[in-house]
N, C-alpha and C positions, 0 to 999 in steps of 0.2 A: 651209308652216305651215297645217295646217288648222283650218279654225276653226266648219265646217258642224256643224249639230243638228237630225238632221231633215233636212236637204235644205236650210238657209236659215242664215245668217247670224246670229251673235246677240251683244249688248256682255252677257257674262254677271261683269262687274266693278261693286262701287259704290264709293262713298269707304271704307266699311267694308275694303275691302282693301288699305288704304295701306299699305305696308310688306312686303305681298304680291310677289314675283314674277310677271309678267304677260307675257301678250303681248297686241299690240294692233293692228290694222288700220286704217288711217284713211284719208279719201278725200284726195287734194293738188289735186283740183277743176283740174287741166289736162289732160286726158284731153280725144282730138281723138273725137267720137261714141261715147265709153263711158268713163264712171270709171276715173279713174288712182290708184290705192291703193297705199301704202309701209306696211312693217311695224316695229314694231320689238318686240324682247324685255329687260326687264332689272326692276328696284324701281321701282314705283309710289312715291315719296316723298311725293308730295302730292296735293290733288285739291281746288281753291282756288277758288270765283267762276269754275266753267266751265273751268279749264285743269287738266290733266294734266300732273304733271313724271315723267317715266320715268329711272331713270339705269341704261347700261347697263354690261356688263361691264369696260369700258374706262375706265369714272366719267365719261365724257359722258353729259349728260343731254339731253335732248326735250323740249319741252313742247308739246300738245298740245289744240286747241280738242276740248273734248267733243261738240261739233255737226259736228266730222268722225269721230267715232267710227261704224265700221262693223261691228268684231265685235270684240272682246273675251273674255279668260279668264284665270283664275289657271293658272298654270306649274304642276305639282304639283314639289318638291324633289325633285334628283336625290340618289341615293342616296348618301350623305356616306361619302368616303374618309377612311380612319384612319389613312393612313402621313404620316410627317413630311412636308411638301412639299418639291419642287426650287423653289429660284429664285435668278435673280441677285442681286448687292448692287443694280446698277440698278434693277431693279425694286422690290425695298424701297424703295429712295429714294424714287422717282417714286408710289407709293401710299403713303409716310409722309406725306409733303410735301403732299399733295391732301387726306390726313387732318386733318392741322395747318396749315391754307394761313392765308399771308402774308395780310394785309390788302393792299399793296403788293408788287408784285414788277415787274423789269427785267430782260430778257433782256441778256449780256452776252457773246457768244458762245452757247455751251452751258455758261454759267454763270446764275444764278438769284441774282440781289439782292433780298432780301425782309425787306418790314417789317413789324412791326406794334403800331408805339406804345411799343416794350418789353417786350411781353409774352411770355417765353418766348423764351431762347436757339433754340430748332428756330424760329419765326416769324420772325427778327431776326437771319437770317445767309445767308454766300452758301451756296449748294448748287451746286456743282464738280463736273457732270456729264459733264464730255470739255474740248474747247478755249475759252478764253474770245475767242478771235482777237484777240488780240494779246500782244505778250511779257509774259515775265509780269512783271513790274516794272510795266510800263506797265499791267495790267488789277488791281494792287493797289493802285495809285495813284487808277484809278476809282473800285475799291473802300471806299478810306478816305472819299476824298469825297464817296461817294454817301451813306455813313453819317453822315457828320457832318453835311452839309446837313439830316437828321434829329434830329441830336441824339444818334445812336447811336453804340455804339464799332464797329468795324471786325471783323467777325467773320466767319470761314469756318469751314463743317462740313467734317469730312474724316475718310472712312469706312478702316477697317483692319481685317488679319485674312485676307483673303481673297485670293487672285492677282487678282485683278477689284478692288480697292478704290487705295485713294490716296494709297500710301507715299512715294511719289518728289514728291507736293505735298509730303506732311505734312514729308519730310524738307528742301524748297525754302523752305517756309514757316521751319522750323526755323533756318533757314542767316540767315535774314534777319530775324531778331529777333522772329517770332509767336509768343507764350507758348501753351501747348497748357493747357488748362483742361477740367473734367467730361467727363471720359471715359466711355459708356454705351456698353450690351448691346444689342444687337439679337437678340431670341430670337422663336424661330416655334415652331409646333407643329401637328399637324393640331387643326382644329376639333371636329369629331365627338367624342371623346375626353373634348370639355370642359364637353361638355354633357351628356356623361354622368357628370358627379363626383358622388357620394353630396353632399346638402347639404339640409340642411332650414332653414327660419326657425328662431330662437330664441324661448322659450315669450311670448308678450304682443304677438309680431312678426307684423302683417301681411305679412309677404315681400318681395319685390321689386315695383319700382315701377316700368313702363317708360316715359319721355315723350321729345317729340321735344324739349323745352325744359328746360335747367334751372331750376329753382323755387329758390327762398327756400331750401328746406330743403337741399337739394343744393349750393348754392351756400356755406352755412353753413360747410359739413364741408373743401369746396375750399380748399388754403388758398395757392395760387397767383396767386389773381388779382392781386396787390400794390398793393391797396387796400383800407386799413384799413376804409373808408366803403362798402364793397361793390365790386363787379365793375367795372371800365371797360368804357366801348362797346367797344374794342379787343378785352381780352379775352373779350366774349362775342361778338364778330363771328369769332374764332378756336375757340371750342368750342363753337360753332353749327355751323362751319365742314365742308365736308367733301360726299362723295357721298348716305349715309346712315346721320345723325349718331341714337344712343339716348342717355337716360341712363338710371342704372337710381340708385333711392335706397331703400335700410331702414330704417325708422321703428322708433325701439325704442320700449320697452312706454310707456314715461315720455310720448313724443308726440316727443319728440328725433330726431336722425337718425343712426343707428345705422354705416350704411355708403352709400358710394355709388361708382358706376363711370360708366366713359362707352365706347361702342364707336361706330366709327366703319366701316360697310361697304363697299369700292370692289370690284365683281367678284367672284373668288374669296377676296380676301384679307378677313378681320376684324380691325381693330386696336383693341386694349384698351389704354385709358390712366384717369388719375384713379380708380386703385382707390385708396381708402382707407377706413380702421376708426376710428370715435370710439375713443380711448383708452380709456375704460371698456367697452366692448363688444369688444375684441380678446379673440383666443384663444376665440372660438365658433363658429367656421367661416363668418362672415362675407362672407369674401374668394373662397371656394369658394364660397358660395351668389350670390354677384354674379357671377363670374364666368361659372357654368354658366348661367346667366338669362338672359346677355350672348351668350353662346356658341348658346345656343336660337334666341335675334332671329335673331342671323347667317347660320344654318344655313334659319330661313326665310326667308332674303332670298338664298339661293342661294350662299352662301360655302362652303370646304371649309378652308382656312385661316387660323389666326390668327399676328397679331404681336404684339409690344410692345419698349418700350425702356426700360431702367431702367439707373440709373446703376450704374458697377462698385464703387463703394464701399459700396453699401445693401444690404447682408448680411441683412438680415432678408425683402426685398423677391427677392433671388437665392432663398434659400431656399425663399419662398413657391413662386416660379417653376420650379422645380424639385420641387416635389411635386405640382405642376399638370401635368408632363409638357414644359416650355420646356425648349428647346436654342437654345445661342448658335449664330446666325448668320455676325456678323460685328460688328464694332463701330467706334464713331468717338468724335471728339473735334471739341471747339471749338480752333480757331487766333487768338487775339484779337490786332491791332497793339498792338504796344506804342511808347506814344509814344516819338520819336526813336528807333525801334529801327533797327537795321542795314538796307540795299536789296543 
């Protein structure tokens, strides 16, 4: 990693580059007669009361005393691939799940119990990534009471479609009384693509809005949170949540809030969720003008691919997805216990 200018070292990064791709040098001050220095590359997230958070391609992140900062630079973006991406179902999972992370979670095996308050089936289910270590009667039985000691129902995600995904659960679950509920898409696409879609604001429209926090206005248009009274701490501890979370909002001409998205960055993948259109303002290219804004952030925070997950029933939201250049991946479903169901 070179990092010389000149002949000499230099932190040529300030907080102005939050959101930038970086690389960074730092001393670890145990060096026996000469400094000991570790590198690392990935999103500058934040830059807070003297510490650096880096998250790198792997969606660990670093944080970092600015007072060991040795040299520093912005990464320039590698040049953005346009073909669909390869990837596992696993690895979707494993960077959905980090996108939407549980408030609570319990390792279970290579199974994944996670809560959070109720908010959001993907937040408030198991995630079934290989063996749970032990039978499985026995690790449904944890399951149920690990949920109710929350107040929750009993629920497992279980991914279909693919030779790689979770048929032979879905069908164990099936056998034993689990009611299969909201069936969704898993669709990707390359990034580059989406950032390139023709989209303009609508006339009165200042454009897109990008922040690290949802506001008042953004949160308006949301209509998820399942509180009439506003957002719970739950639910904004879960779409805060994440490597490196945007939102993006459209104020229409009135002062209202026209449209708004959220993208969430881990590595190569971008995931795009909470797109929505005020009902008076659809059908003006809205959805394409957030998305592409979305797709821009991503592309400079070193992504090459994007996801998203939308239910199979939402025929206007396929639709969309599908003039945007999405292809289905793979898809899953909720498993709920049903009381007194079969073992």
């Amino acid at each position: 990693m070179e990092f010389l200018a000149g002949g000499r070292a230099e932190v040529r990064i300030s907080r102005a580059d939050v959101g930038k791709r970086v690389s960074v040098r730092r001393s670890t001050g145990d060096g026996e007669g000469a400094p000991a220095f570790t590198d690392a590359v990935g999103v500058l997230t934040s830059w807070d009361e003297g510490v650096l958070s880096i998250t790198r391609r792997d969606g660990t992140s670093v944080r970092i005393e600015e007072s060991a900062l040795v040299a520093a630079k912005v990464v320039p973006p590698a040049r953005p691939r346009r073909k669909v991406p390869a990837a596992g179902t696993r690895e979707l999972q494993e960077v959905a799940a980090r996108g939407w992370p549980a408030i609570e979670a319990e390792r279970l095996g290579e199974w994944t119990l996670r809560a959070a308050g109720g908010f959001t089936r993907r937040a408030n289910s198991v995630l079934p990534l290989g063996d749970p270590g032990l039978p499985l009667d026995a690790a449904l039985e944890r399951v149920e009471q690990w949920y109710a000691e929350r107040g929750l129902p009993a629920v497992i995600v279980v991914a279909t479609g693919r030779p790689d995904t979770d048929e032979e659960l879905a069908a164990e679950l099936e056998r034993r009384g689990w009611d299969a509920e909201r069936h969704t898409r898993v669709r990707i696409s390359a990034l580059a693509p989406l950032a390139d879609l023709p989209a303009s604001p609508p006339p009165g429209s200042a454009g897109v809005t990008l922040s690290r926090e949802p506001g008042a206005d953004w949160l308006a248009l949301y209509n998820r949170t399942g509180d009439s009274g506003g957002p719970t701490a739950d639910a904004l501890k879960v779409l805060t949540g994440g490597p490196s979370v945007w939102f993006a909002t459209v104020r229409a001409a009135d002062g209202g809030t026209a449209a708004i998205g959220r993208l969430v960055v881990d590595g190569r993948w971008a995931g795009f969720a909470a797109l929505e259109v005020a009902e008076d303002a659809r059908r003006q290219g809205l959805a394409t003008l957030v998305t592409a804004a979305l797709a821009e952030r991503a592309l400079d925070e070193g992504a090459s691919a994007a996801y998203l997950q939308v239910e199979a029933d939402n025929a206007g939201a396929l639709a969309l997805y599908d003039r945007l250049g999405f292809t289905d991946h793979h898809g899953y479903h909720y498993r709920r216990a049903r009381p007194g169901g079969r073992r």
